[in-house]
N, C-alpha and C positions, 0 to 999 in steps of 0.2 A: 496607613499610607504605604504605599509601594516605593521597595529601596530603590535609590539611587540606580546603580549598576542595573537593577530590572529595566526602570525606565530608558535608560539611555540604550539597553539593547534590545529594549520593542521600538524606540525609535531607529537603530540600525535595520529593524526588519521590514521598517516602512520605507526607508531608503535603496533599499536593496531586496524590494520583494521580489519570490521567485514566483512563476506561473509552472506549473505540471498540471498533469488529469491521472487520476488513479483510479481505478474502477473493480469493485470486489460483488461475488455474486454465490453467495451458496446456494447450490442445487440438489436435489433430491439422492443423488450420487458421485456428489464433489464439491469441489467448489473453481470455479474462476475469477481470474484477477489479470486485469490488464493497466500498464501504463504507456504514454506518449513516450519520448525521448529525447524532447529539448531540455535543456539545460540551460537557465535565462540568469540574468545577474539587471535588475531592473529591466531597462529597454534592451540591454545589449547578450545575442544570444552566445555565451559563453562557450557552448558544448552542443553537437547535434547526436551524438549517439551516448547521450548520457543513460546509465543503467538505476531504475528505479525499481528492479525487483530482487531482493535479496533471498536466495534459499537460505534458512537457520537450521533445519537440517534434511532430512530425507523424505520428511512429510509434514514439512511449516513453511510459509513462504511469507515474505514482510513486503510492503509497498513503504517509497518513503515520501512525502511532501514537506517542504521546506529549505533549511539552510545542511544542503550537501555535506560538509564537514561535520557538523550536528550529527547528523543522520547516519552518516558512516561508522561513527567513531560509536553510539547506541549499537548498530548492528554487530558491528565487530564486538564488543564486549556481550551482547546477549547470546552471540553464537557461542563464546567461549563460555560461558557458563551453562548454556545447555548440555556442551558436550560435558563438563565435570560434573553437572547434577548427574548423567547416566552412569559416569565411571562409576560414582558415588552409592547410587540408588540402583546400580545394576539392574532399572527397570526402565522402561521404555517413558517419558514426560507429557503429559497430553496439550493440547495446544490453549485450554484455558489459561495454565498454567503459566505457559511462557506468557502468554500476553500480562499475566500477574505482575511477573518476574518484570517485564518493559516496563507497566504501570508503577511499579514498584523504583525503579531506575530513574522515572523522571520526576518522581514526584519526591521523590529524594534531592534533585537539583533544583524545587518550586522557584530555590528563591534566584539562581542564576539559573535559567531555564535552557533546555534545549530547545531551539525554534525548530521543532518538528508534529509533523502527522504521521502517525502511521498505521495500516493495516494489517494485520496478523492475524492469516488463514490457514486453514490443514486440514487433517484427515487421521483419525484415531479410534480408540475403541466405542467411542460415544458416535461416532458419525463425521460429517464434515459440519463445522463452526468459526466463524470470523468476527474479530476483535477491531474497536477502532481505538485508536488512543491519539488525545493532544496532548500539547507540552508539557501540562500540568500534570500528566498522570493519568486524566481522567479515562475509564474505560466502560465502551459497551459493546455489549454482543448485539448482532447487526443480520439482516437478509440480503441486501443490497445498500451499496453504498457507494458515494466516490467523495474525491479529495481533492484540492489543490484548486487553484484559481478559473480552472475548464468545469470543475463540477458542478455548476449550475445548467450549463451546458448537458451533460451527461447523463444527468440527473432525469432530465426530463425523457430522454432516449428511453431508460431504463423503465420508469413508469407507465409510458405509451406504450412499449412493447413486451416485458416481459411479463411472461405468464405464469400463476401462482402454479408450486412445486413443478417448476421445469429443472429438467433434466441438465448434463453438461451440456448435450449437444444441441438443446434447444437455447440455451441462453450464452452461448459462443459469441453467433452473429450478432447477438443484441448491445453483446457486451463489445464487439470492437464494433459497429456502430456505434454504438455509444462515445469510444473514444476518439474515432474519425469527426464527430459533430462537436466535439469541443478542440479539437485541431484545425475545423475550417474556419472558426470562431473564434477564440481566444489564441491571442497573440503569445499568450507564455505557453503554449504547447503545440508541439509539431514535431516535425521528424521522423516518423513512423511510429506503430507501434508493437510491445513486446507481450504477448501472452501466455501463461501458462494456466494449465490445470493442474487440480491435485485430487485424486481419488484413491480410494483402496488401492491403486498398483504403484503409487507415488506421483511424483512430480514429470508432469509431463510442458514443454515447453514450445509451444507452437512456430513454423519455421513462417519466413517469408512469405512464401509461397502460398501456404495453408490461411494468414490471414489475409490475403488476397481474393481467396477464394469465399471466404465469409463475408467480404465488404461488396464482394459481386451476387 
């Protein structure tokens, strides 16, 4: 049986569920990841420029779905301990690794759970590779994927158009497409959204402008 305090805070998350879209895409020379930027608290939209993409360091980037605080407070402790494995290991940490280290973080709380999703992509000496993890820990390495309550929406974007090993610049459009049609559609996501890339030369973060010109 599942304890008490679990039960009562997966019933908190059915009360207070949150809508996002997160969208991850590794490509033949990077990888991209886009999210929306509402920030919902059941019906009631709480935030319209909430931030859903977390750099962890130079060349990792995290998407978050879920309970906001949860989520924050994961990211802030995984950042700080990346940066002390390097002091430590005076060697550069590859992005399987971290996602371990997440996987390792929540499955450590199984039993008072973080209500989160998150996505964990980069670029290292192996190539570019993206990690998915739920609350429990559980982790897989992934080609395409998305999150949060627009993902079925997004989902199907992704499928219809993107083409096997495309490139950054081929799977851009597809990818904020993708997050435009779970913004016309699902009510927990809206408010523009925020993309970056991440390849060999690091983390690059797409301006306004630039996604506008992909969704035209």
């Amino acid at each position: 049986m599942l304890p008490q305090e679990l039960i009562n805070r997966a019933d908190l998350y059915e009360k207070l569920k949150h809508g996002t879209t997160t969208v991850g895409v590794v490509c033949t020379d990077g990888v991209v990841l886009a999210t929306d930027r509402r920030v919902t608290s059941g019906t009631y939209v709480a935030h319209k420029k909430g931030r859903k993409l977390f750099m962890l360091d130079e060349m990792r980037v995290a998407t978050i779905a879920g309970l906001v605080a949860d989520a924050q407070m994961v990211m802030d402790f995984l950042r700080s301990q990346i940066s002390l494995i390097k002091l430590s290991n005076r060697a550069p940490v590859t992005t399987k690794s971290i996602a371990t280290l997440a996987s390792n973080i929540l499955f450590s709380s199984r039993y008072y759970p973080f209500i989160v999703q998150f996505i964990i992509a980069g670029f290292d000496s192996r190539g570019p590779s993206m990690y998915v993890l739920d609350w429990f820990g559980s982790l897989t390495e992934e080609k395409f994927v998305t999150t949060g309550s627009g993902s079925p929406y997004a989902i199907g974007v992704l499928e219809a158009n993107l083409k096997k090993k495309a490139s950054v610049s081929d799977a851009l459009p597809v990818v904020a497409k993708a997050v435009r049609a779970s913004i016309e559609r699902d009510p927990g996501s809206g408010e523009g959204i925020d993309m970056v890339t991440v390849t060999e030369r690091g983390i690059v973060e797409l301006k306004d402008e630039e996604i506008a010109q992909l969704l035209a």
